[in-house]
C-alpha positions in Angstrom: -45.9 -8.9 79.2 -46.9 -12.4 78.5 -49.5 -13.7 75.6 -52.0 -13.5 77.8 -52.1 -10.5 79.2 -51.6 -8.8 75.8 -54.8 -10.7 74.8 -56.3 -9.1 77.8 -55.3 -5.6 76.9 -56.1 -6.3 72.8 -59.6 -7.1 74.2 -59.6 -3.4 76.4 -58.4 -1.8 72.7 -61.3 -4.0 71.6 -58.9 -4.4 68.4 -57.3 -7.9 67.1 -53.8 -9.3 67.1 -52.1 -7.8 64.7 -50.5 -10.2 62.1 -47.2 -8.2 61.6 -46.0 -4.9 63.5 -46.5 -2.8 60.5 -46.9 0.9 60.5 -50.9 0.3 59.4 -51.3 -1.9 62.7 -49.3 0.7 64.9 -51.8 3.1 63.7 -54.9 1.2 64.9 -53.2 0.5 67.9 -52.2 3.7 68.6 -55.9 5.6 68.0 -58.1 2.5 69.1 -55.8 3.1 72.7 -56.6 6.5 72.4 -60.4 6.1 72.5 -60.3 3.1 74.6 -58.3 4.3 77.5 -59.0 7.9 79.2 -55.8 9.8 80.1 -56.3 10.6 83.6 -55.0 12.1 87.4 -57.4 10.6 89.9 -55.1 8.8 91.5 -53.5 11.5 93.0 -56.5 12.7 94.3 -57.8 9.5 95.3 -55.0 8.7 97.4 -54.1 6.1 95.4 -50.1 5.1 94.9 -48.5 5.4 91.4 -46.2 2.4 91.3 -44.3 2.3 87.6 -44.1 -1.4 87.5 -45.1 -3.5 84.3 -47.5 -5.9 86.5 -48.7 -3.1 89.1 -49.9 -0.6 85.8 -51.6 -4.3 83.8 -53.7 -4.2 86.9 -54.9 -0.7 86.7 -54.9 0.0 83.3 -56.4 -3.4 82.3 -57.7 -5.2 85.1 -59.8 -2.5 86.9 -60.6 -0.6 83.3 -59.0 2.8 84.4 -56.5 5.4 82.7 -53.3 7.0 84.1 -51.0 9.7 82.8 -47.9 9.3 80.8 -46.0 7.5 82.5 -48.3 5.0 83.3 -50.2 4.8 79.5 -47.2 5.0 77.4 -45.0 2.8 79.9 -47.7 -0.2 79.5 -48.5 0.8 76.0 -45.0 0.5 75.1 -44.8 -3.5 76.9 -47.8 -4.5 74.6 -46.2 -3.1 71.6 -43.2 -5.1 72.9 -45.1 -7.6 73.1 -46.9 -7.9 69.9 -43.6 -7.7 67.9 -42.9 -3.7 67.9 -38.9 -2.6 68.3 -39.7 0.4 71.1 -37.4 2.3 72.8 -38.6 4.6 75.9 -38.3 8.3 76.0 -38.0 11.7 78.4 -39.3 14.5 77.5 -39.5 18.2 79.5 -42.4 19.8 78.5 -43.2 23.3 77.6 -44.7 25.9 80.1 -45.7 29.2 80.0 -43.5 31.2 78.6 -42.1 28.4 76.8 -39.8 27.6 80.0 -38.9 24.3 80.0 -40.0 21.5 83.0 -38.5 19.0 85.0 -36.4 16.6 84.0 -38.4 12.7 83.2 -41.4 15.6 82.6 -43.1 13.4 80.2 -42.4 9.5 78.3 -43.0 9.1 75.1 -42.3 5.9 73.2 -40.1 5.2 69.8 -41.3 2.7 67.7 -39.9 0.7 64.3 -42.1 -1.0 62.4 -40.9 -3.7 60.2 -41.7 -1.7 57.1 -39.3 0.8 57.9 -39.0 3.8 59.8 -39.3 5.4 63.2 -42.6 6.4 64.8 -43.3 8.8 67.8 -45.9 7.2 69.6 -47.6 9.1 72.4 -51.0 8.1 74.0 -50.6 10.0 77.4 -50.1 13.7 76.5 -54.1 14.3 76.5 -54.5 16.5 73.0 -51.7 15.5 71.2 -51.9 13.4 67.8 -54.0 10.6 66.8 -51.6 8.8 64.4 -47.7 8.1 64.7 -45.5 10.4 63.8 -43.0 10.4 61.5 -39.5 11.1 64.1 -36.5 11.5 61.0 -39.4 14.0 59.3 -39.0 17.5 58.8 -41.9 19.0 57.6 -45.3 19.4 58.6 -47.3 16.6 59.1 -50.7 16.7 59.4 -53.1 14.1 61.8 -56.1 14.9 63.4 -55.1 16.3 66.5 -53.7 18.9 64.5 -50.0 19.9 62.6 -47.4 18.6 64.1 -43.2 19.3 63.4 -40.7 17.9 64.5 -37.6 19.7 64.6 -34.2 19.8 65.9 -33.9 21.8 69.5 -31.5 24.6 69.5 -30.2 26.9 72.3 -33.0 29.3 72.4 -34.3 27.1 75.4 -31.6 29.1 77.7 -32.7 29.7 81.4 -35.3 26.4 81.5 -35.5 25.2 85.0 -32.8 22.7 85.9 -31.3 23.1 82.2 -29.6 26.3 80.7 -28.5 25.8 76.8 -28.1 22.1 77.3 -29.9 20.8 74.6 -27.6 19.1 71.6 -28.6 17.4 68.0 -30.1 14.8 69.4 -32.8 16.2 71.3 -36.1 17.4 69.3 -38.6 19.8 69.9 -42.2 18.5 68.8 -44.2 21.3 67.5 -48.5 21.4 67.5 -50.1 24.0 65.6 -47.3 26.4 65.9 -46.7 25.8 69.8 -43.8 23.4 71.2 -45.1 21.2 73.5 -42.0 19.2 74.4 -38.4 18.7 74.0 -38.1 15.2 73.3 -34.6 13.0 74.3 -33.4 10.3 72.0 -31.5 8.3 74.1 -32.9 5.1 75.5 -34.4 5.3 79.1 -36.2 2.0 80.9 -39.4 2.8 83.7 -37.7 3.1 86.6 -35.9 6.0 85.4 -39.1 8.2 85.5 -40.0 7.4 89.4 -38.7 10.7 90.4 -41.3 12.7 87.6 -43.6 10.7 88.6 -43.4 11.6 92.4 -43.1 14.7 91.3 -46.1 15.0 89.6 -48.2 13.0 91.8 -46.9 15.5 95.1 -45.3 18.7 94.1 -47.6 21.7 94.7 -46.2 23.0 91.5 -47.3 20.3 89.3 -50.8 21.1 87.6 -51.8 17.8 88.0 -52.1 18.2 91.7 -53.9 21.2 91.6 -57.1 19.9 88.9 -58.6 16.9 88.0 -58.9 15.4 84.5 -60.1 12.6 82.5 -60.1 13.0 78.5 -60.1 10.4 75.4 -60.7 10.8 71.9 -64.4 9.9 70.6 -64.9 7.5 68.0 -65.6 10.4 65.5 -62.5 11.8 65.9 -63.5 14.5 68.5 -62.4 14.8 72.1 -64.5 14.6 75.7 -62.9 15.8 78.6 -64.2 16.1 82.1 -62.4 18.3 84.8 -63.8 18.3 88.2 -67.6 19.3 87.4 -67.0 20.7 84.1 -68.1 18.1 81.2 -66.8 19.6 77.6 -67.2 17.6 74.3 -65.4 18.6 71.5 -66.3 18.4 67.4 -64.0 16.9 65.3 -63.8 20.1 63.2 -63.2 22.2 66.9 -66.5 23.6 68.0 -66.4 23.0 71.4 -70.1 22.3 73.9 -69.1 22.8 77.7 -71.5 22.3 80.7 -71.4 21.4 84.2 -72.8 19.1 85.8 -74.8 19.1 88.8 -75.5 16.0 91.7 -72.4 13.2 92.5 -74.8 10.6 90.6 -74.3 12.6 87.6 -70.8 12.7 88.0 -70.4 9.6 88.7 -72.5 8.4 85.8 -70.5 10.4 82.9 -67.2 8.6 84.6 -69.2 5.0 84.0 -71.1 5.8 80.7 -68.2 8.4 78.9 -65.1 6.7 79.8 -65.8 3.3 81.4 -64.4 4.2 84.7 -66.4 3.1 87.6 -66.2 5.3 91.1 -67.3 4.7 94.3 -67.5 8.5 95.0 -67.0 11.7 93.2 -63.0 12.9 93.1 -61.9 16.1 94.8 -58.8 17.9 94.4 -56.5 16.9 97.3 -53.9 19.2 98.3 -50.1 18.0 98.2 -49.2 16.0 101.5 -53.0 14.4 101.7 -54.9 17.1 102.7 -58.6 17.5 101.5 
């Protein structure tokens, strides 16, 4: 990413340069991307192609004003941290299902990120409700952000019979733990974009992936809270939890929460699509 286009994206974050990659600037970075930026699947239901290339996401992401998943948030997000001075490394992740089974491999990317004041940060802003600050990787205990309590812990064997695994996992895999509930096994060893094509073909075609069968868009609010819209459904969500759902009603409303609560502009309302193209 060159100095200009991280100027470009600074001004979507509608934050400044920071002056040193510090853990304090990582932080702003991190939540003003969060509220800036909706995580979201209508590509896949608008037909539109998910390429993982640096220059193809800059022109989504930044140029058109839109979201993505992770692949596509934390993949440019992790280039502008590059960019700005940030030691990042790229990570897979298989995230947790029902029954705490296990997902594909290159499930989920997540981004690891030293800051010249020491330490290493787990960075994630494409995992929809997941934490609003860094998190501490070589921690132990509970740490607490606003999204909730977070742990990050070693994996052990207790993952047995996870689709495509067994008891594969090894010290140097982690589990990251919200509010009692594992949401992913985390990988430490370096990966680059192009190794998470396949998830992301997966994800964008596979009739078993639940981002082909709903719509989403969801960001954090400037007070800390959350607003999420799936399909018709419009729910806003207090810092402090209390939750205010509603649907809404004619395309032009629609239409106008995409422009006015998330800054994404739409010719025409979204519509699940089924896997292969079908309406």
């Amino acid at each position: 990413m060159n100095s200009a286009q991280a100027e470009a994206y600074l001004r979507r974050l509608s934050v400044e340069r920071p002056v040193s990659p510090t853990l304090d600037a990582l932080r702003e970075l991190q939540l003003r991307h969060l509220v800036s930026v909706p995580f979201e699947n209508l590509s896949i239901h608008l037909g539109e192609d998910i390429v993982l290339e640096e220059n193809r996401l800059f022109d989504k992401v930044v140029g058109a004003r839109r979201g993505g998943f992770c692949y596509e948030l934390n993949g440019l997000f992790g280039a502008l941290l590059t960019a700005l001075g940030f030691d990042v490394t790229l990570l897979a992740a298989r995230v947790y299902g029902d029954e705490e089974r296990l997902g594909i491999p290159y499930d989920h990317l997540a981004l690891r990120v030293r800051t010249v004041d020491g330490g290493d940060w787990l960075v994630d802003v494409g995992f929809g409700a997941h934490s609003h600050c860094p998190l501490a990787i070589g921690q132990r205990r509970e740490q607490e952000d606003p999204g909730g309590t977070f742990l990050v812990v070693e994996a052990g064997p207790d993952a047995a019979g996870a689709r495509g695994g067994g008891a594969d996992a090894d010290s140097a895999d982690l589990d990251v733990v919200q509010d009692g509930s594992r949401r992913y096994r985390l990988e430490l060893r370096p990966r680059a974009l192009g190794d998470f094509v396949a998830g992301a073909w997966w994800h964008s075609t596979s009739p078993e992936s639940h981002f082909t069968r709903s719509l989403v868009c969801s960001r954090v609010t400037e007070d800390g809270g959350r607003i999420t819209l799936s399909g018709r459904s419009l729910t806003v969500t207090a810092p402090g939890g209390e939750r205010e759902a509603r649907e809404l009603g004619a395309d032009s409303e629609v239409l106008s929460v995409y422009r006015e609560r998330f800054g994404v502009e739409l010719s025409g309302v979204p519509s699940v699509r089924k896997p292969g193209g079908g309406n």
